[in-house]
KOLMARLUM-578539 format. One record per residue (C-alpha): residue in one letter; x, y, z. Coordinates in Angstrom, 1 decimal, always signed. Example, Ala and Ser with C-alpha at 12.3 -4.5 7.8 and 13.67 -1.06 7.14 Angstrom:
BEGIN
@aa:A | x:+12.3 | y:-4.5 | z:+7.8
@aa:S | x:+13.7 | y:-1.1 | z:+7.1
//
This chain:
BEGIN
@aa:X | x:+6.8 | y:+28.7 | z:+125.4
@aa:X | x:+7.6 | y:+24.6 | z:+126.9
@aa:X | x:+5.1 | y:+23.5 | z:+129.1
@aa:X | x:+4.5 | y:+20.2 | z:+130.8
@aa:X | x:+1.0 | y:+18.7 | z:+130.9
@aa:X | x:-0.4 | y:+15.5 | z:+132.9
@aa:X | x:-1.8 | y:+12.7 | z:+130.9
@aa:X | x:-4.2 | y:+10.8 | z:+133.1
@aa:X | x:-4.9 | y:+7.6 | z:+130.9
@aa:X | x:-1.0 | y:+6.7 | z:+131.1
@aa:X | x:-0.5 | y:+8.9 | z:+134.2
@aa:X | x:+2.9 | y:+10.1 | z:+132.3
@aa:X | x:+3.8 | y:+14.0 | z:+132.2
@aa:X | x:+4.4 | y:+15.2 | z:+128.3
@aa:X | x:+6.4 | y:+17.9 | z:+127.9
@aa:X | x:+5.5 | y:+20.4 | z:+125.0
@aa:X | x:+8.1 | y:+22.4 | z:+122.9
@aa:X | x:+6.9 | y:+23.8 | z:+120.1
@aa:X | x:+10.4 | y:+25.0 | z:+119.2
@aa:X | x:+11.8 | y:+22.2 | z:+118.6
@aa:X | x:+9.6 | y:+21.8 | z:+115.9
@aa:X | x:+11.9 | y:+23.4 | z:+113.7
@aa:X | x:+14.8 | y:+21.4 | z:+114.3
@aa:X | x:+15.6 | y:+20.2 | z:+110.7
@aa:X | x:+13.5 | y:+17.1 | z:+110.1
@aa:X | x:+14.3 | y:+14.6 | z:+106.5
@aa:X | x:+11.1 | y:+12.7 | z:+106.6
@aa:X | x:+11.3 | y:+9.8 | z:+104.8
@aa:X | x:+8.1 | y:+9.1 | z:+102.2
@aa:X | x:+6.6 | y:+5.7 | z:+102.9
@aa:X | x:+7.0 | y:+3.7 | z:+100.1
@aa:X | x:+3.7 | y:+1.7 | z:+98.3
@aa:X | x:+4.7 | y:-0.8 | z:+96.0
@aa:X | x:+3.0 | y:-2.0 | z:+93.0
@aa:X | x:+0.4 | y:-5.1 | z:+93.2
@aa:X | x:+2.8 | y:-8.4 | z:+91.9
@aa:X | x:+2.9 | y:-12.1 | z:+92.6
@aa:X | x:+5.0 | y:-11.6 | z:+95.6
@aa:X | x:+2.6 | y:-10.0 | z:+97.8
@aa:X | x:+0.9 | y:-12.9 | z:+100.1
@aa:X | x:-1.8 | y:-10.3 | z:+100.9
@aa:X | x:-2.9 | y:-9.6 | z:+97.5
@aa:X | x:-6.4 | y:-11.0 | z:+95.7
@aa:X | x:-5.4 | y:-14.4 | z:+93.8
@aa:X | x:-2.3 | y:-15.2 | z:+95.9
@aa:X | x:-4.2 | y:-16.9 | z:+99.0
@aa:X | x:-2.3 | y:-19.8 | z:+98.5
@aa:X | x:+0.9 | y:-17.7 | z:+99.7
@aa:X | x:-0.3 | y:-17.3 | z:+103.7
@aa:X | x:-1.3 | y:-20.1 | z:+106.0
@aa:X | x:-4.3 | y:-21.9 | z:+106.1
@aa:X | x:-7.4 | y:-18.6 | z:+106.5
@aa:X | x:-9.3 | y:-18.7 | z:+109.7
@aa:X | x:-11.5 | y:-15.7 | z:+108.9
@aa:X | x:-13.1 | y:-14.1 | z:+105.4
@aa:X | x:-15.6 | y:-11.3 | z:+104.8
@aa:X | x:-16.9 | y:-12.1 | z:+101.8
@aa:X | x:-18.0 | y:-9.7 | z:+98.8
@aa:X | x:-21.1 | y:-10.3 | z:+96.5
@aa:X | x:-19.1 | y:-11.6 | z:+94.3
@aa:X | x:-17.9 | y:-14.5 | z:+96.0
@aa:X | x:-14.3 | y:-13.1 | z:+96.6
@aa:X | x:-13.1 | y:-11.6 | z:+100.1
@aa:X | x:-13.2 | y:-8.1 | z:+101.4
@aa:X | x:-10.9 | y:-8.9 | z:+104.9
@aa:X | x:-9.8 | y:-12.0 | z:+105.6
@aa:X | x:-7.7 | y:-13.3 | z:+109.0
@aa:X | x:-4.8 | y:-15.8 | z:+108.7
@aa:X | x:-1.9 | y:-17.1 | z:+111.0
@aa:X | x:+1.3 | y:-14.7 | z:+111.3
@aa:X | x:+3.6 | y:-16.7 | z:+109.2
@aa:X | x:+6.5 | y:-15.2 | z:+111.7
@aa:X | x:+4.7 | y:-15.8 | z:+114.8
@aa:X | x:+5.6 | y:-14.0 | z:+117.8
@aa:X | x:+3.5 | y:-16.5 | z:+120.0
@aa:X | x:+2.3 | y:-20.2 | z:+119.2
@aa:X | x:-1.6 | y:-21.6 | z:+119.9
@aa:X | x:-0.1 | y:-25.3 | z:+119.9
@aa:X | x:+2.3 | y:-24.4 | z:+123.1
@aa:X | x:+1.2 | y:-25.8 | z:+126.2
@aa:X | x:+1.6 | y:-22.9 | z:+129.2
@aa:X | x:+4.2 | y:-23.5 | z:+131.2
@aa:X | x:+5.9 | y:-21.3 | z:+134.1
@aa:X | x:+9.6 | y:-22.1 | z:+135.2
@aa:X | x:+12.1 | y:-21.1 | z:+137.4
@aa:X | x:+15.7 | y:-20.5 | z:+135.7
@aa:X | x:+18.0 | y:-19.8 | z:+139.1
@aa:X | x:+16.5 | y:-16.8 | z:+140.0
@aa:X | x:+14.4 | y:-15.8 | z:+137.2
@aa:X | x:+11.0 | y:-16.4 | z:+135.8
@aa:X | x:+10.0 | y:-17.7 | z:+132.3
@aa:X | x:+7.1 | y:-18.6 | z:+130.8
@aa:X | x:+6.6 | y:-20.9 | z:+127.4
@aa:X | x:+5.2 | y:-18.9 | z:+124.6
@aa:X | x:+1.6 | y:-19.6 | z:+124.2
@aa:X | x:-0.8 | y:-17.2 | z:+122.4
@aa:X | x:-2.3 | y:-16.4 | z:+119.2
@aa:X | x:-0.5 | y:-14.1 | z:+116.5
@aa:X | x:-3.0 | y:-13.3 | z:+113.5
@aa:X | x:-2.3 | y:-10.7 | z:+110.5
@aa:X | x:-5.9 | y:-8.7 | z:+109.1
@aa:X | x:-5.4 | y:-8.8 | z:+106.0
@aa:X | x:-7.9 | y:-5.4 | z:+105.5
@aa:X | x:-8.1 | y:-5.0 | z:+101.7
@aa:X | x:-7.5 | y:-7.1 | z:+98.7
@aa:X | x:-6.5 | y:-4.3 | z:+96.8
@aa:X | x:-2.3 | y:-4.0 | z:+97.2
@aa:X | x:-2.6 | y:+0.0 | z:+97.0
@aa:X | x:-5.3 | y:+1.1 | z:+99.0
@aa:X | x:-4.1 | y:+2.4 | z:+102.0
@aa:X | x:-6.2 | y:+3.1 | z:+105.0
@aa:X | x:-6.3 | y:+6.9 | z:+104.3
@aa:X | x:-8.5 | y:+5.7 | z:+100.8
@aa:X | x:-11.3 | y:+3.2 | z:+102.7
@aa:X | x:-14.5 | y:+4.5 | z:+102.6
@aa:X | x:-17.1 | y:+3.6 | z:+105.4
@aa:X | x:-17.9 | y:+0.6 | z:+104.3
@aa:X | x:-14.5 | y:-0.7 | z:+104.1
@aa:X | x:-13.8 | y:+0.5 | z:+108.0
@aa:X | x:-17.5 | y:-1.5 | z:+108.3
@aa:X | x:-16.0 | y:-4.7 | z:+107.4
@aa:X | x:-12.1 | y:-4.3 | z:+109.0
@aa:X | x:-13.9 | y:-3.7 | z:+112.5
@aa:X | x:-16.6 | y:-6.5 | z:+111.8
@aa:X | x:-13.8 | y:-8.9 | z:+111.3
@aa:X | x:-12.1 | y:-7.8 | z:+114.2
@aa:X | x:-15.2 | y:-8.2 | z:+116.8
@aa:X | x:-16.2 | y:-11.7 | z:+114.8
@aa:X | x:-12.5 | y:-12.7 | z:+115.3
@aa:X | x:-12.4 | y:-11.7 | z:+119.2
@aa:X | x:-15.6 | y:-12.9 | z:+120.1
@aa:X | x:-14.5 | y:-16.7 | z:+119.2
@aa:X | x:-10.7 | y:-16.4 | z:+120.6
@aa:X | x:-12.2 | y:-15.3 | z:+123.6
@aa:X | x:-13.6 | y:-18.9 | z:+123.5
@aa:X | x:-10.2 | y:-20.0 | z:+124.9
@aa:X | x:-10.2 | y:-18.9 | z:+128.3
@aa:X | x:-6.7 | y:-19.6 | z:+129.0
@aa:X | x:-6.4 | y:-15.9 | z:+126.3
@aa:X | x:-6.1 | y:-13.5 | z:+128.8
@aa:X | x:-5.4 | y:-10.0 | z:+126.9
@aa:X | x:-5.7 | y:-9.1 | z:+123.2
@aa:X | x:-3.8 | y:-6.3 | z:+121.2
@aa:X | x:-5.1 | y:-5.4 | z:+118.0
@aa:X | x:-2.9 | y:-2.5 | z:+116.2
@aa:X | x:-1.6 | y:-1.4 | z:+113.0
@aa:X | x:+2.2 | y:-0.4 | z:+112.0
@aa:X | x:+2.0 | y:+1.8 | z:+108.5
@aa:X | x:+4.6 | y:+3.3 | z:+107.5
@aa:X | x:+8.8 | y:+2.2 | z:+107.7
@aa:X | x:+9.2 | y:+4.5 | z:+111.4
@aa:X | x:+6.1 | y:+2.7 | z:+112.5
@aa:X | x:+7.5 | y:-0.9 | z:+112.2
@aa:X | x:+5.6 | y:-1.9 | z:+109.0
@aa:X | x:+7.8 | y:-4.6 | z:+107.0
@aa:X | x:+5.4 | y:-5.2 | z:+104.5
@aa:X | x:+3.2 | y:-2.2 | z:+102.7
@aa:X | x:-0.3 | y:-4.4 | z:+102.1
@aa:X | x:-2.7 | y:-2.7 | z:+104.1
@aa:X | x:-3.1 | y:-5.1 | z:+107.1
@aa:X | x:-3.0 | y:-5.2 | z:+111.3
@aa:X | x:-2.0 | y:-7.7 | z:+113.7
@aa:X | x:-3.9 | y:-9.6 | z:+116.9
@aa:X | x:-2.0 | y:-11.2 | z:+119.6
@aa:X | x:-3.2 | y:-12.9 | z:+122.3
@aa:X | x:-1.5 | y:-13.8 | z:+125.5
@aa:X | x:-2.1 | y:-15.6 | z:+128.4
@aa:X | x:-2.0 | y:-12.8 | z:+131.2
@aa:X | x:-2.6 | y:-9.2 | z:+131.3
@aa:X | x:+0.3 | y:-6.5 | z:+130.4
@aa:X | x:+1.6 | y:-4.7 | z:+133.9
@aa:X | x:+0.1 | y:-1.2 | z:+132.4
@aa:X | x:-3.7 | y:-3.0 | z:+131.7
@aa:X | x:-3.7 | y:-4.3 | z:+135.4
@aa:X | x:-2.6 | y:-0.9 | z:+136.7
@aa:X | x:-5.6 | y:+1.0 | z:+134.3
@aa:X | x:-8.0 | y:-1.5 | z:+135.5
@aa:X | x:-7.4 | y:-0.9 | z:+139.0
@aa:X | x:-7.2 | y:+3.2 | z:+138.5
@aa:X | x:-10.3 | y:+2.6 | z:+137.0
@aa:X | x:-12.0 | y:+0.6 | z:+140.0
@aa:X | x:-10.5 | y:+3.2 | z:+142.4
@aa:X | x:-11.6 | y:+6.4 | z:+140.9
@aa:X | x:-15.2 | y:+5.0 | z:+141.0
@aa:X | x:-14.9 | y:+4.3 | z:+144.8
@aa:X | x:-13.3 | y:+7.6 | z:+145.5
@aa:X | x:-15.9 | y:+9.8 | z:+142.8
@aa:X | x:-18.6 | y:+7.6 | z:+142.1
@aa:X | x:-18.1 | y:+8.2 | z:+138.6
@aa:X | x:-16.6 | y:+6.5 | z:+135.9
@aa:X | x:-12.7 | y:+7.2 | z:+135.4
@aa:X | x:-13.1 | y:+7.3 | z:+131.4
@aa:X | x:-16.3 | y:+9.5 | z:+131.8
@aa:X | x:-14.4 | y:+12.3 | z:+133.8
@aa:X | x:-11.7 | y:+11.8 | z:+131.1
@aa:X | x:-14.5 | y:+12.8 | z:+128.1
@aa:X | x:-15.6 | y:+15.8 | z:+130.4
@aa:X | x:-12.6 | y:+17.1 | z:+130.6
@aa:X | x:-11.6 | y:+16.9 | z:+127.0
@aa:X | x:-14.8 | y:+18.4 | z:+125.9
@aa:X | x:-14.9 | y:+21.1 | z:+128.5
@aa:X | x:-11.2 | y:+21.8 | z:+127.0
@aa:X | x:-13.1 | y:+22.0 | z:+123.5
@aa:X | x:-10.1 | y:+22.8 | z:+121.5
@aa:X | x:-8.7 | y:+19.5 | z:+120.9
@aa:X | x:-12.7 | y:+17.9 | z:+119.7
@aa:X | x:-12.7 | y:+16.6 | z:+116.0
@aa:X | x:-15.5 | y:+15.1 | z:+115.5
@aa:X | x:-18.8 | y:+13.1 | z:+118.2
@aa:X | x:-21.6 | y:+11.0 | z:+116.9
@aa:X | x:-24.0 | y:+9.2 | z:+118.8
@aa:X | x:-21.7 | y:+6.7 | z:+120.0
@aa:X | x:-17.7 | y:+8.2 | z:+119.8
@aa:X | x:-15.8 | y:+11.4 | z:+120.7
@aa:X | x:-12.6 | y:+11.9 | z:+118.6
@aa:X | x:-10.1 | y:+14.7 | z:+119.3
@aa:X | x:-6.5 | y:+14.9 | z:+120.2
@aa:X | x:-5.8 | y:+14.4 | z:+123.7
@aa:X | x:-5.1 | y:+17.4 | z:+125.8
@aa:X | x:-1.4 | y:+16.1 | z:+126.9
@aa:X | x:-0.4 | y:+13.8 | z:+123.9
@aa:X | x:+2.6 | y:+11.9 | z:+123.4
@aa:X | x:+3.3 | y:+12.5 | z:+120.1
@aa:X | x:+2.4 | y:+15.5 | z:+117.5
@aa:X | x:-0.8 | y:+14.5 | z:+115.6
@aa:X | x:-2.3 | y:+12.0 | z:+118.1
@aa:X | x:-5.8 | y:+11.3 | z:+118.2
@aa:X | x:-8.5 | y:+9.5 | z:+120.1
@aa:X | x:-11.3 | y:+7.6 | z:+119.2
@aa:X | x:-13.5 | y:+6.9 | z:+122.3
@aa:X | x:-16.4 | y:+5.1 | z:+123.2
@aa:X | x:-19.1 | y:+7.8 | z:+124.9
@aa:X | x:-20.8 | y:+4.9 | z:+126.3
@aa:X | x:-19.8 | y:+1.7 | z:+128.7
@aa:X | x:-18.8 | y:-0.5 | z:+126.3
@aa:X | x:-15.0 | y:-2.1 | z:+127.3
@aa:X | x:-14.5 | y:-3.9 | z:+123.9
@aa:X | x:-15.3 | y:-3.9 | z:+120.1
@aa:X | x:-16.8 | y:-7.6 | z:+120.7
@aa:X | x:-19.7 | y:-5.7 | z:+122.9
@aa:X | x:-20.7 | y:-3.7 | z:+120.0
@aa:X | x:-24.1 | y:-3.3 | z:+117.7
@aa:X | x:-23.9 | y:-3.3 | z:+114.2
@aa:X | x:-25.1 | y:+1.0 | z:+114.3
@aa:X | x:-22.3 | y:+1.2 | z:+117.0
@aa:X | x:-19.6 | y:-0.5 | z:+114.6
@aa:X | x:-21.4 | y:+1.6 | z:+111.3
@aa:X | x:-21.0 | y:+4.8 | z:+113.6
@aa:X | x:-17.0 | y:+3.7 | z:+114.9
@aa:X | x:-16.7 | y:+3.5 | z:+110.5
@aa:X | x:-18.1 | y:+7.1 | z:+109.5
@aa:X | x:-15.6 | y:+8.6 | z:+112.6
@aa:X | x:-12.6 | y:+6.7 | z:+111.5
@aa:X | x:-13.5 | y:+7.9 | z:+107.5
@aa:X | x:-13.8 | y:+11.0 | z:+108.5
@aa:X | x:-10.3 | y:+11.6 | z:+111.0
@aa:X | x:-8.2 | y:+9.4 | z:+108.8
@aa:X | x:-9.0 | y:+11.8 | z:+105.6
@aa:X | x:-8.2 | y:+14.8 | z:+108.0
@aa:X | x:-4.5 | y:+13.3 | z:+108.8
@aa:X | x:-3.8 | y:+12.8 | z:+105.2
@aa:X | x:-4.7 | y:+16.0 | z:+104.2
@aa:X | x:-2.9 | y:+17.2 | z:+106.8
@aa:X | x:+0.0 | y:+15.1 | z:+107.1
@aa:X | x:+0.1 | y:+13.2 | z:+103.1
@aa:X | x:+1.2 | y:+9.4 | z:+103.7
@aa:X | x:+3.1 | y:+9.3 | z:+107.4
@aa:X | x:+4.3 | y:+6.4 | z:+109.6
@aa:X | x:+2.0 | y:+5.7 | z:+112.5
@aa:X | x:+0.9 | y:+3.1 | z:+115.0
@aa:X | x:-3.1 | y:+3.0 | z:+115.5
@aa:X | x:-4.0 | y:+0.6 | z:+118.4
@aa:X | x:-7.3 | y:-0.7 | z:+119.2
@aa:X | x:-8.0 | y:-1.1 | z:+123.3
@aa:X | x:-10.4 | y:-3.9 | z:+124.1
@aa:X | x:-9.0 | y:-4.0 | z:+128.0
@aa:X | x:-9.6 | y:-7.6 | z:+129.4
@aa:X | x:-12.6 | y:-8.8 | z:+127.3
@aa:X | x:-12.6 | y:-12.2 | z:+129.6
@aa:X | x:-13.7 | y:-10.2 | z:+131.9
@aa:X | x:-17.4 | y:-8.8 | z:+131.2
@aa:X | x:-17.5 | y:-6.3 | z:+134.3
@aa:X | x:-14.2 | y:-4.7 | z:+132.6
@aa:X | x:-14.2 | y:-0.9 | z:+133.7
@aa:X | x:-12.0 | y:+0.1 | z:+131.0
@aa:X | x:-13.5 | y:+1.5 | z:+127.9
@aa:X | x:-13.1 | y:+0.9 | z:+124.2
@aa:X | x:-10.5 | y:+3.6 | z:+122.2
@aa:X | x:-8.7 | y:+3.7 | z:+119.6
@aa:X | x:-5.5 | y:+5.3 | z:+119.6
@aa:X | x:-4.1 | y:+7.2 | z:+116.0
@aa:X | x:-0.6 | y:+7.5 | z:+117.2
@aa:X | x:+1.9 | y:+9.6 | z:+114.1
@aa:X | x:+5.5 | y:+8.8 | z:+114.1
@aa:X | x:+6.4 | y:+11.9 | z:+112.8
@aa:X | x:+10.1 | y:+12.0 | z:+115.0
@aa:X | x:+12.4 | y:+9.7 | z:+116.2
@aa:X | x:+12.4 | y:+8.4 | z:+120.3
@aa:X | x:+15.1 | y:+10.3 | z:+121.6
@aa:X | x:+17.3 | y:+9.8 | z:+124.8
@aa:X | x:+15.6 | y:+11.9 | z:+126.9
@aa:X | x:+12.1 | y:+10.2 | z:+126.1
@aa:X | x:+14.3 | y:+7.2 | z:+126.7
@aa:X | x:+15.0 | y:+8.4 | z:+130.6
@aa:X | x:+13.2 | y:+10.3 | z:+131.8
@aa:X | x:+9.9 | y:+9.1 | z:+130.5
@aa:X | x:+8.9 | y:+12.0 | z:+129.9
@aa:X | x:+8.0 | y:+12.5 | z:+125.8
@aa:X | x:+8.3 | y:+15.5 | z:+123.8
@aa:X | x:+5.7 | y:+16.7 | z:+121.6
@aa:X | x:+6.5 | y:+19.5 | z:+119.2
@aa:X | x:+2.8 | y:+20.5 | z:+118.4
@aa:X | x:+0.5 | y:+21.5 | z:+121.2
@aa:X | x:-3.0 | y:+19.4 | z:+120.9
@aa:X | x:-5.2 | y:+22.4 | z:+120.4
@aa:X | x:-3.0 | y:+23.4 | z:+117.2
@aa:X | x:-2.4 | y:+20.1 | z:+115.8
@aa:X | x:-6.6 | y:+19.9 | z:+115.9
@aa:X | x:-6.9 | y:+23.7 | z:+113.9
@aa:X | x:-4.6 | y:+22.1 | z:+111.3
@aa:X | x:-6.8 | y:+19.0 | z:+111.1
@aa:X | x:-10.4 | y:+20.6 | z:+111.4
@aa:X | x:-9.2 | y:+23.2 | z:+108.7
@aa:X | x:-7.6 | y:+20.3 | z:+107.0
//
């Protein structure tokens, strides 16, 4: 049977159809090439990406992650911020910061293969980097996320994410920060606190707590597969965090990536890491990651309706994982 269910963190409805699931699918396999003198991201070809700004190093004097400038920028740190008028429309010059994490010198290690200390150092060099853009207060938001995979937006099949900065705060952030200040006002409770009741009093869709995180797939998810990785305590952004917070964020990812590739073998997806407005230290939102599969195409209804359809209900995609 279809049924709709209401997603509170986007405030979007989902409707699931589990029929459509066997609608004949040709997935295409993601395709890792061989290490070779092309790759810019490879060990011993550092001369091949612009100037580094950012290493973890190994023991053995190498690098383990390292940060560099997007060669194709999306955004430029040298632009000064302008805001015009054209007739009757609004522009603004593009000033920001666009990075690539480069997370592994090794071309065919994928992010299924890292162990926990490899997630240890990717998310180190992720706070490090944030805590000194944040340095330039004119950086007003800052997406970190991941493409793998050729339905995912990945051009190049090194294991490596993106940062960009930007000046102001995306539409959808300002709305989720205010939710956020309202639903305390109204409950006197936190807005991402009633969100980690509800999922756990659901129960089905819980993969995994420590001390620190709750993963499990949402109860209305967007796309078949998805999980979340959430902070159980008040921390807004991955610059906040302890080293035992980051070690315990590394043993959760380890342990749900391993679960989607046994489940799921090499698939597309987007994973983006929510830091909210890290400018801003009273920042109600909370840190999460979100592990989101590109299993199937955006379609025209998703398109107008905005309304997305997810083939596997949560609780089943999370049997299939857990008994993964």
């Amino acid at each position: 049977m279809s049924e709709f269910r209401y997603n509170k963190l986007i405030q979007q409805w989902v409707l699931f159809a589990p029929n459509r699931a066997k609608k004949p699918m040709k997935l295409q396999i993601n395709d890792i090439n061989t290490q070779n003198s092309e790759c810019p991201f490879c060990v011993g070809n550092e001369k091949l990406t612009p100037n580094e700004l950012l290493r973890i190093k190994d023991e053995n004097g190498g690098w383990n992650c390292r940060i560099v400038p997007n060669l194709y920028n999306a955004l430029g740190i040298h632009e000064e911020i302008v805001s015009l008028k054209e007739g009757n429309f609004e522009k603004k010059s593009g000033f920001g910061a666009h990075e690539v994490i480069i997370e592994t010198p090794c071309h065919e290690k994928r992010i299924f293969d890292f162990n926990v200390d490899e997630f240890y150092n990717y998310y180190t060099i992720v706070k490090l980097r944030l805590l000194d853009l944040k340095k330039d207060t004119r950086l007003k938001y800052f997406s970190v996320f991941k493409n793998h995979g050729i339905d995912a937006g990945a051009s190049q099949p090194h294991s490596h994410s993106q940062l960009i900065a930007m000046p102001f705060l995306p539409g959808k952030e300002k709305d989720l920060l205010q939710r956020c200040k309202m639903h305390k006002k109204e409950h006197d409770r936190e807005f991402f606190d009633d969100i980690i009741y509800d999922e756990r009093n659901f129960k089905e869709g819980v993969l995994k707590e420590n001390n620190y995180f709750l993963a499990y797939c949402p109860y209305a998810s967007k796309y078949p597969f998805e999980v979340m990785i959430i902070s159980k305590k008040e921390i807004s952004s991955i610059h906040l965090m302890e080293d035992d917070a980051l070690y315990a964020l590394s043993e959760i990812s380890k342990y749900i990536y391993e679960k989607l590739f046994r489940a799921l073998g090499d698939f597309s997806f987007n994973m983006i890491i929510k830091n909210g407005d890290i400018q801003n230290e009273k920042n109600p939102n909370r840190f999460h990651i979100q592990i989101l599969p590109r299993l199937y195409k955006t379609a025209g209804f998703e398109l107008d309706g905005d309304v997305f359809i997810n083939t596997f209900l949560p609780e089943q995609a999370a049997k299939i994982l857990k008994d993964s």
